[in-house]
N, C-alpha and C positions, 0 to 999 in steps of 0.2 A: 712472809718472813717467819720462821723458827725463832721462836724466843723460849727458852729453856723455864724464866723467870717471868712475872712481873714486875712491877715494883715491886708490890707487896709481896713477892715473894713464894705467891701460889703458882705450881707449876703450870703452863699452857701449849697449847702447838694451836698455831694457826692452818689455813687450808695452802698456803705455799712452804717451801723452804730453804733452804742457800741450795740444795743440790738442784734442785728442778729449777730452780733462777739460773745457776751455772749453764745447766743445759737447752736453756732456751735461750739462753744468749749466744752459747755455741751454737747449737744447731736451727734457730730461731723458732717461733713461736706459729703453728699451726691447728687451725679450729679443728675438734674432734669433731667426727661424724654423725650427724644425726640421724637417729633410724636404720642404722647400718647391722642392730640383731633382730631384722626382722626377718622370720623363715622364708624360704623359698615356697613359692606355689606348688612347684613340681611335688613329687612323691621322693624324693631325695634326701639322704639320712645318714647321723654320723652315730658314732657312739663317743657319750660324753659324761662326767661324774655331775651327780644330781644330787642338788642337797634335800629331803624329802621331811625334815623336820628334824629334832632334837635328839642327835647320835643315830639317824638315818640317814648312810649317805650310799648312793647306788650308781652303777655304772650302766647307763639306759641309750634309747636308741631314740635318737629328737632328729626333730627336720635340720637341713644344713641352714648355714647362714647367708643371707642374699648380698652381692655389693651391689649398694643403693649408692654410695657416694664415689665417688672418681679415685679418692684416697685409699677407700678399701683392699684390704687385702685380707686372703683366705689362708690360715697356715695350716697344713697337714701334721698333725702333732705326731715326731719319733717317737721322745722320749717325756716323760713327765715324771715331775720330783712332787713332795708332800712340802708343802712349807711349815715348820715348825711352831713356827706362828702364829701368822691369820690362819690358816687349814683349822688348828686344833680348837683354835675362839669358833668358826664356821659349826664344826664339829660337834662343839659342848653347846653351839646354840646361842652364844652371848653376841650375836652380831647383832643388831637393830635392823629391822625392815627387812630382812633374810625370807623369804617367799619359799615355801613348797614348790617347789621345777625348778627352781635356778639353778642355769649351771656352773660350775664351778672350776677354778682352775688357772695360774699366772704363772707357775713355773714349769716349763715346757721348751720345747727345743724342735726347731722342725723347718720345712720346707714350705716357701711363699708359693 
């Protein structure tokens, strides 16, 4: 639940909200995949934006990603946008637990 308030009056956000409640009661509620970014064995390789540390961020070439779960699916990214956002928090570093390799990226547009 999104609660803007407490009582008291200190601002909060919980880890649900009215939107993703709406949405999982429309299109109902399905377990995310475990283990589903784990590379492929093969020698097979995408090119992806790499966060590499604080105001380094690189466009590198990583193994592709394997479907391990039934659920899975692979998108071919067309097009890709910068989120104003989280990109620029990623960016400046202020993300918590943010790792050298990870890759990075949610707004995109592309083929399953």
């Amino acid at each position: 639940i999104f609660s803007p308030f407490f009582s008291s009056g200190v601002p909060t956000m919980t880890t649900t909200n009215i939107a993703s409640r709406m949405a999982e009661a429309l299109a109902g509620k399905h377990p995310v995949a475990q283990g589903s970014t784990k590379p492929l064995a093969s020698e097979e390789t995408m090119h992806a934006v790499v966060w590499q540390g604080k105001k380094d961020v690189r466009v590198e070439v990583v193994p592709r990603p394997a479907l391990t779960h039934p659920d899975d699916a692979i998108v071919k990214v067309c097009a890709a946008s910068i989120c104003s956002g989280s990109d620029s928090h990623v960016y400046s570093g202020e993300i918590p637990g943010l790792k050298p390799g990870q890759i990075l990226g949610h707004e995109a547009v592309g083929v399953i």
